[in-house]
C-alpha positions as CSV (number, residue, x, y, z in Angstrom):
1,X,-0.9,-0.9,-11.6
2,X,-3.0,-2.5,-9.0
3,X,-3.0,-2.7,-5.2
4,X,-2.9,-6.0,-3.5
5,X,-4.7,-6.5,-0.3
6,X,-3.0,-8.7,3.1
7,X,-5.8,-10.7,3.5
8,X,-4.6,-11.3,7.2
9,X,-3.9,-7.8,8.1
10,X,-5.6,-5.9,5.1
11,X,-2.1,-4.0,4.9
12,X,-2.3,-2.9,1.3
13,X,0.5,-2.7,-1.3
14,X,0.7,0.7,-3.1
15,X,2.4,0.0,-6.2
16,X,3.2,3.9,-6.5
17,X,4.8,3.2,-2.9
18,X,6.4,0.1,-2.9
19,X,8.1,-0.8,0.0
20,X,11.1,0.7,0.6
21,X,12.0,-0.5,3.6
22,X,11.6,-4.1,2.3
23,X,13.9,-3.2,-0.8
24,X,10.7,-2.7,-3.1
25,X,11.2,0.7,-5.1
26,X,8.1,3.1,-5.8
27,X,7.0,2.1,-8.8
28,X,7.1,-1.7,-8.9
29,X,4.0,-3.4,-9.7
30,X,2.9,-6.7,-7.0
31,X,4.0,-9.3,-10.1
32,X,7.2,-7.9,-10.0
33,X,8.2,-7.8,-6.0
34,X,10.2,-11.2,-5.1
35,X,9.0,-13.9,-4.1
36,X,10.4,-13.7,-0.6
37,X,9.3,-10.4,0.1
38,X,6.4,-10.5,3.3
39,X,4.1,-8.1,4.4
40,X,5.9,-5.6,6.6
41,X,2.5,-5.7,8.8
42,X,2.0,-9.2,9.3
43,X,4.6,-10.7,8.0
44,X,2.2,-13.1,5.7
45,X,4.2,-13.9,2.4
46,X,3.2,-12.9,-0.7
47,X,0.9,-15.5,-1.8
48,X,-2.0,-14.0,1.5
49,X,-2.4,-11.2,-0.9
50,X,-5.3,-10.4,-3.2
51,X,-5.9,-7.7,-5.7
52,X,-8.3,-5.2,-4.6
């Protein structure tokens, strides 16, 4: 699985992470995290993200 860059904050999303306080579970790849889920930096929504 791949990590995914904030382009306005370069936060990255750790698939093996997730997001847990978001709701995101360790283990969930970036195609899989909803749609309304924001960067818990920034909060830019998904679509500021790019795979690194």
């Amino acid at each position: 699985m791949d990590n995914y860059v904030c382009m306005p904050c370069s936060y990255v999303y750790d698939p093996q992470v997730g997001d847990p306080d978001s709701g995101v579970n360790a283990g969930t790849a970036f195609a899989a995290v909803p749609e309304d889920w924001v960067c818990p930096v920034c909060g830019a929504d998904k679509s500021a993200f790019e795979k690194e």
